[in-house]
N, C-alpha and C positions, 0 to 999 in steps of 0.2 A: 600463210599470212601472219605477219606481228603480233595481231591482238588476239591468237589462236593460241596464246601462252597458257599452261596448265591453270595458273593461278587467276587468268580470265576466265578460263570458263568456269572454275570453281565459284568466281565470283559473282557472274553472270545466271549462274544455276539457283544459287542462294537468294539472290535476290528475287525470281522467278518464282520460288517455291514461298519466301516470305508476300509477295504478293498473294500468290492463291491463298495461303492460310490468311490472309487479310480475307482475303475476299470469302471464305468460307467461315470466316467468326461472323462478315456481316452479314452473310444470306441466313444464318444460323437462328441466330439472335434476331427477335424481331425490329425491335429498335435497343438502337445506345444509348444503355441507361442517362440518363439525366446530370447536368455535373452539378447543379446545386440539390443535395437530397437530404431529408429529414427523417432516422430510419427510426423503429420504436419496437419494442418486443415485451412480453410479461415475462420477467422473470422469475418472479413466484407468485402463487394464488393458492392461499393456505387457508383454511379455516381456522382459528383460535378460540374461537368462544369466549368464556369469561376470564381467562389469561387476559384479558385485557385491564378488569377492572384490579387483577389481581396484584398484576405488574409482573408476570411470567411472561408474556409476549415482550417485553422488550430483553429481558434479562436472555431468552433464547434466541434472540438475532444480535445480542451484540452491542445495540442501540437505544439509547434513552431518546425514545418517540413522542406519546402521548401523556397525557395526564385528563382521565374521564369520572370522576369523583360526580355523581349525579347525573350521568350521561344516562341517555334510556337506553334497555335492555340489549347487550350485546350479546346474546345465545348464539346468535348467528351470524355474528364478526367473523371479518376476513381479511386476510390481509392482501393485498398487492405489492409489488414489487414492477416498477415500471420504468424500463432504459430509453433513453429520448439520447441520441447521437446525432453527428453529420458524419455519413458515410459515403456522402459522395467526394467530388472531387477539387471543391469552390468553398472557401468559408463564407459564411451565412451571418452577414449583418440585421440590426432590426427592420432596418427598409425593407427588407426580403419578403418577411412576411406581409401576404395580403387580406388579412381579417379586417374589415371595417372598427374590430373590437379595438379594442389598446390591449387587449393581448395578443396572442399569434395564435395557438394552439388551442382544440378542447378534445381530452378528455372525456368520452363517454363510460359509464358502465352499465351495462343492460340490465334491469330490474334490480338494481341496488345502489345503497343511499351511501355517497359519501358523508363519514363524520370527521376525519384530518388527515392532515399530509405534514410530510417530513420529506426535505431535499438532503439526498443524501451522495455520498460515492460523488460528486462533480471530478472530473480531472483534475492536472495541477495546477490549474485556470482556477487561483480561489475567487479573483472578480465576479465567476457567475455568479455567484450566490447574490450582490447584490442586486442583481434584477428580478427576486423574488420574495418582490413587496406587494402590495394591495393599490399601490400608487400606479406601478405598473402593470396590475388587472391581476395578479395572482390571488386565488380564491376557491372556492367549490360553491355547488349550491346544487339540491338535489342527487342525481346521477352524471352530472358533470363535473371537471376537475377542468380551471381555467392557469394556462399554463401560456407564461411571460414573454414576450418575444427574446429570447435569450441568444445575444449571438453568436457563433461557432465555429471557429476553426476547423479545418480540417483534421478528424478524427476524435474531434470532442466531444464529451459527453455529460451528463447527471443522469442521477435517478430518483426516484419520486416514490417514496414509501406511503399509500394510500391504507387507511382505516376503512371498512366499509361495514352495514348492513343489510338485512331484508333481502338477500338470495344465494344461492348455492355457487360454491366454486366452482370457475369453469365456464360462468358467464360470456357472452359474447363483449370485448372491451374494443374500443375505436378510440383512436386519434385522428382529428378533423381538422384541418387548415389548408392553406395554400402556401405555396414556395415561389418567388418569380421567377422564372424559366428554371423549374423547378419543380420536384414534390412531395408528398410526404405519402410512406411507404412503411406496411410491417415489415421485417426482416427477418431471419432466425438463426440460430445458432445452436451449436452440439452442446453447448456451456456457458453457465453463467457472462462471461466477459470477452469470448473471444469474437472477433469480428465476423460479421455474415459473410458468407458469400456473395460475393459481386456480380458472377456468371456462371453460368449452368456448367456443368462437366464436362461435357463436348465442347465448349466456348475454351474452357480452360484448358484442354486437350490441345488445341487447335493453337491457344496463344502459345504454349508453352515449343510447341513446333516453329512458330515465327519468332520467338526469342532465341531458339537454337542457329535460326539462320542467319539472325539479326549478327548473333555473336561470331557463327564463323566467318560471315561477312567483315564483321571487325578486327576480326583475326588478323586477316590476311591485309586489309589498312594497317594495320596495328606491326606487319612483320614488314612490311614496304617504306612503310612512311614515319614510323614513332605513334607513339601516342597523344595526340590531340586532346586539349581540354576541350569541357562539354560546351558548347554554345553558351556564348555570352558569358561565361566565366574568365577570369584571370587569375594568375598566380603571383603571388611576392605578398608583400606585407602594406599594411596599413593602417594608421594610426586618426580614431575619428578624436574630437575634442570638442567643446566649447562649452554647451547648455547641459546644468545639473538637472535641470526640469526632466528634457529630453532624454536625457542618459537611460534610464530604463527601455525605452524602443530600442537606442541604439545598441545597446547588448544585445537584447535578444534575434534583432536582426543580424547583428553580425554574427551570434553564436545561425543561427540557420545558413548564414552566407557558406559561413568555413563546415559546414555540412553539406553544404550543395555543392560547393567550387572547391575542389583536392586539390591542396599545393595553395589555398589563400589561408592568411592570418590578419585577422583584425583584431587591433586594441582598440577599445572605447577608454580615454582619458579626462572624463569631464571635469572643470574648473575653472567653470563660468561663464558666458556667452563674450563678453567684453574678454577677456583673456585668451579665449580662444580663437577670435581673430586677430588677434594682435601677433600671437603665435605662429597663424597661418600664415599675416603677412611676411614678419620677419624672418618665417625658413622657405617664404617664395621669395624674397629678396637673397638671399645667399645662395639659392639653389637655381639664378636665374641661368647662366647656363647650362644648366642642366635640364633644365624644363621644369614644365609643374610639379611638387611634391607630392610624396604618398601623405597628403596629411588634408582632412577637411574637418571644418568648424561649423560646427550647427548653434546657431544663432536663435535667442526667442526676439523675432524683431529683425529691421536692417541694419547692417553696419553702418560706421560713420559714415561720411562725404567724404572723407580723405584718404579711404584706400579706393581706389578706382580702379585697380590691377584685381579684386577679389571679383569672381564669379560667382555670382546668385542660382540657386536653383529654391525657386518654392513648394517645401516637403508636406506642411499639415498646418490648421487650425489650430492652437491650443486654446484651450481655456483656462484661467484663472482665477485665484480666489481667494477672501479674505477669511482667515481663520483665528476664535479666541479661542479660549480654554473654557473647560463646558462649567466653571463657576460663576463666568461673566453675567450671564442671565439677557445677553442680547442677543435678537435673531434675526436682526435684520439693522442696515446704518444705511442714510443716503449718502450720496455722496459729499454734498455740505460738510457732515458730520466726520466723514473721513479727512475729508481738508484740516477740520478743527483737531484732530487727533492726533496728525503728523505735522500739524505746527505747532504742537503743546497747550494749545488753548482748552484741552481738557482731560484734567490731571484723576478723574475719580470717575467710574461708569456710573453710579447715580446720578449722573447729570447727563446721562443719553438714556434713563431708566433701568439700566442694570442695577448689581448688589454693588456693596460700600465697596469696590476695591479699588487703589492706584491702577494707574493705567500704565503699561508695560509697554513698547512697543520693542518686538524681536524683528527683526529687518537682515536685508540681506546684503551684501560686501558691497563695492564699488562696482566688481565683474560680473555682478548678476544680471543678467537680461529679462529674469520675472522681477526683479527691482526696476529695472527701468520699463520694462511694460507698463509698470503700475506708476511709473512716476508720467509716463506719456500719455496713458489711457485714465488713469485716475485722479491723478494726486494734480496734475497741470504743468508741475513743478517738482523740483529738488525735494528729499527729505532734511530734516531739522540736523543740526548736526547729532555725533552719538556721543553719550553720556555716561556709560557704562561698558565695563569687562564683562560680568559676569551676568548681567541682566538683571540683575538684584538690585546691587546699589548704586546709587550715582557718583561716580569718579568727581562728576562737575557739580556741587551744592546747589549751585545758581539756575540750571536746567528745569526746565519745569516737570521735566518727567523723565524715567528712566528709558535710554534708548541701548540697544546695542545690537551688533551688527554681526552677523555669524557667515560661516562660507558655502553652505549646499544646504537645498532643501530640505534635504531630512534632518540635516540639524536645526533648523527652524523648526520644522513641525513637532517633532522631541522635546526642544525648549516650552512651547505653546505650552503643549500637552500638559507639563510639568509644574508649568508657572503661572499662578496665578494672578489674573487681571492681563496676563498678555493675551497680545495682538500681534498677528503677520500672515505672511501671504505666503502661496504655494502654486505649484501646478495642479489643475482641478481633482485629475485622478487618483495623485499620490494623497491631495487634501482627503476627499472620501475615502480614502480605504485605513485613515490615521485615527486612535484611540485619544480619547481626552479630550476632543477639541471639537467644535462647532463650526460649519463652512456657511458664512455671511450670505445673505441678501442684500443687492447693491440696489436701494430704489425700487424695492418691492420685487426685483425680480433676481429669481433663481439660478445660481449658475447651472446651467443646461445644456449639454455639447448636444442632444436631440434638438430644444428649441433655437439653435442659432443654427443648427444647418438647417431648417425648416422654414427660417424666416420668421418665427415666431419671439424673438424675443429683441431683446434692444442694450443686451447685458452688456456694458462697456470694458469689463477686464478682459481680453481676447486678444491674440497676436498669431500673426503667421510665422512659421517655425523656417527661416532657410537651413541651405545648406552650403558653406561656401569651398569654392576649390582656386586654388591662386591660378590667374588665368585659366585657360579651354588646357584642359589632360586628352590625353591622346588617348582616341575611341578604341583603343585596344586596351588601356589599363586598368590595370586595379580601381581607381578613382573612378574611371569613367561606368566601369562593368558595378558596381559595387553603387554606384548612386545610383540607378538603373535599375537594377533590385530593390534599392530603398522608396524609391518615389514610384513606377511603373510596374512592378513585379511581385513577389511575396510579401512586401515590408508594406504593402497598402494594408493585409491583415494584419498586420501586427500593430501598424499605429492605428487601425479601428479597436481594437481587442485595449488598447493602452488609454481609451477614450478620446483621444484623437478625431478631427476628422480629413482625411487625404485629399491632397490637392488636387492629386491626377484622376477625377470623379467628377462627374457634370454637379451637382454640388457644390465640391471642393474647390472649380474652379472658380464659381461666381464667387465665393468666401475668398479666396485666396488672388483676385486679380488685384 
């Protein structure tokens, strides 16, 4: 018979024998582990004694920790050394956790008194660290350590350098919370930092037999047919553009794309949300028979009414926000008061009760889309014209304040930083994580990417993020494969991790319809 070919039943065998090794990991293994998992280990529990008050304990780990000048009797200090990761398979938002607390996590230690904590070692996710404030429930009290709902990528981690009291190393330590379809679990390892193991020896045994068959199985695809990309990937090239806000997601999504998908390049080009579709439009009009371009424009906002050939896809939430320089001495403006500022009707912040300084306004080009956010959500209207080159002086005498208009976010939030009595706006996350400068209160309330997908707030600076592509790209392309990942796929962690929140989320959708 035909299909009695050497290479059928090679192939026919392989697949037979990776079934049973399937079926022999699962009878093995009680259950499949969990894909949302919260894993935790001590990695050291040292006794120091009075190195503490000495300043020897920190000089022999490395790390400038504590500071205990009057603290009671540390004879029998200890230290801990505590790794908090996600080692399962799903990144772990705050939602995730189910503590009634406004923390996630707690931190037991048996018969001994926490006196401080030091967050140390986070991966190169330096944003965790802001979710470990006191606003957010980080804290001790007693023999517990209350720990933030922090949330995690796949393979992330911190560690948690605890001070302790009143018992002997070696104590019994516990981590307590809940995970949604998910849980939280000790782990172990041979070393400091290498990952746990995932399954028992004979599980591992067992996989490593059905990846051999997996691959000679591909082999023999692979010497019949070519080489196929992996599912839902494409190859060739593509160029994203538009939103400077955005650009940070889009990097790092594409740096993961062209990690996932062999044979794809993406460039992120951003310069400006209005430039960027203008862009898209005009290299989908020259490429019209060609079809749709390798080129999409991410937008804070909708494009005009006048290109009708651009296809909308809605990516994320953003939030927004008005930022001074931290000598202004204001911490919060209504909105009234914002009108009054971008129509020059107030030349000195002593008169919204800040300090004596001129008022600056640093603002963003024509092509910016957080510029028109804030002129749609905020402002009602247009800004004033602009009146300055360098932000300092006025080009124009007759102005009533000095305005000037710069091209990408970060050179806005650089100028704030620097300049005193300025005023401008940003995207919420890059705003927070920037030195110098103060992020507004709009009408008493906080910009919040937690309380606006909660329904909890009413903060008006906020815009949904598209994504445009010139007409429908064909479901096999780069464009098509590569928004699919961004919206639907891995790029949901990546714009939650960016303060974001994802459309494609029961959530994201009600924000985003």
């Amino acid at each position: 018979m035909s299909w009695l070919s050497t290479e059928n039943i090679v192939a026919v065998g392989t697949a037979l024998l990776g079934i049973a090794a399937s079926a022999g990991m699962v009878g093995y293994e009680r259950r499949v582990p969990r894909r949302k998992r919260v894993g935790y280990r001590v990695q050291m529990d040292n006794p120091i004694g009075d190195d503490v008050r000495s300043g020897r304990a920190d000089r022999r780990l490395g790390l400038l920790l504590f500071d205990f000048d009057g603290a009671p009797d540390m004879s029998d200090a200890t230290l801990v050394l505590l790794r908090i990761e996600n080692d399962g398979s799903m990144g772990i938002d705050r939602d995730d956790y189910t503590s009634p607390e406004r923390h996630g996590l707690t931190a037991v230690f048996t018969d001994r008194t926490v006196r401080g904590v030091s967050v140390t070692q986070p991966t190169d996710t330096d944003h965790l660290m802001d979710h470990f404030t006191t606003e957010r429930g980080f804290g001790y009290d007693g023999n517990t350590l209350r720990i933030p709902r922090v949330p995690l990528n796949k393979g992330d981690h911190f560690k948690l350098l605890v001070l302790l009291t009143g018992g002997d190393v070696g104590r019994d330590i516990r981590i307590v919370g809940g995970i949604r379809e998910g849980e939280v679990h000790p782990n172990r390892s041979a070393t400091l930092d290498d990952k746990p193991p995932l399954f028992s020896r004979a599980s591992r045994l067992i996989t490593v037999m059905l990846t051999v068959s997996v691959v000679t199985l591909a082999a023999i695809v692979v010497a019949r047919d070519g080489a196929p990309p992996p599912i839902g990937c494409a190859k060739g090239e593509l160029t994203v553009t538009g939103s400077t806000a955005f650009a940070p997601v889009m990097q790092e999504v594409a740096k993961k794309y062209e990690h996932d998908c062999t044979g794809s390049s993406v460039t992120v080009d951003a310069h400006g949300s209005t430039a960027g579709v203008r862009e898209l439009a005009a290299a989908g009009e020259q490429a019209k028979a060609k079809g749709s371009p390798a080129l999409v424009a991410l937008s804070d906002g909708p494009k005009p009414d006048d290109m009708p050939e651009l296809r909308e896809n809605r990516v994320a939430l953003s939030v927004f926000a008005l930022v001074v320089n931290d000598d202004v001495g204001v911490r919060n403006l209504s909105t009234a008061d914002v009108r009054r500022l971008y129509q020059g009707k107030v030349a000195n912040w002593s008169q919204l009760g800040g300090r004596s300084l001129p008022v600056r306004l640093v603002s963003r080009d024509a092509n910016s889309g957080t510029r028109q956010v804030f002129q749609r959500r905020v402002l009602g209207r247009g800004e004033m014209a602009n009146s300055s080159v360098d932000c300092v002086h006025k080009d124009d005498p007759t102005a009533p304040v000095t305005r000037c208009e710069l091209d990408s976010t970060e050179q806005v939030l650089n100028e704030v930083a620097q300049l005193p009595g300025a005023i401008g706006y940003s995207e919420l996350n890059l705003a927070t994580d920037a030195k110098g400068l103060r992020v507004l209160d709009l009408d008493g309330d906080a910009p919040s990417v937690d309380a606006i997908e909660h329904g909890d707030s009413a903060y008006p600076y906020r815009e949904i993020e598209y994504a445009y592509t010139y007409g429908q790209p064909p479901a096999d392309s780069l464009v098509s494969s590569f928004l699919t990942y961004l919206i639907r796929g891995t790029g949901q962690d990546v714009i939650r991790t960016h303060g974001h929140v994802p459309c494609w989320t029961p959530e994201g959708m009600k924000l985003c319809a």
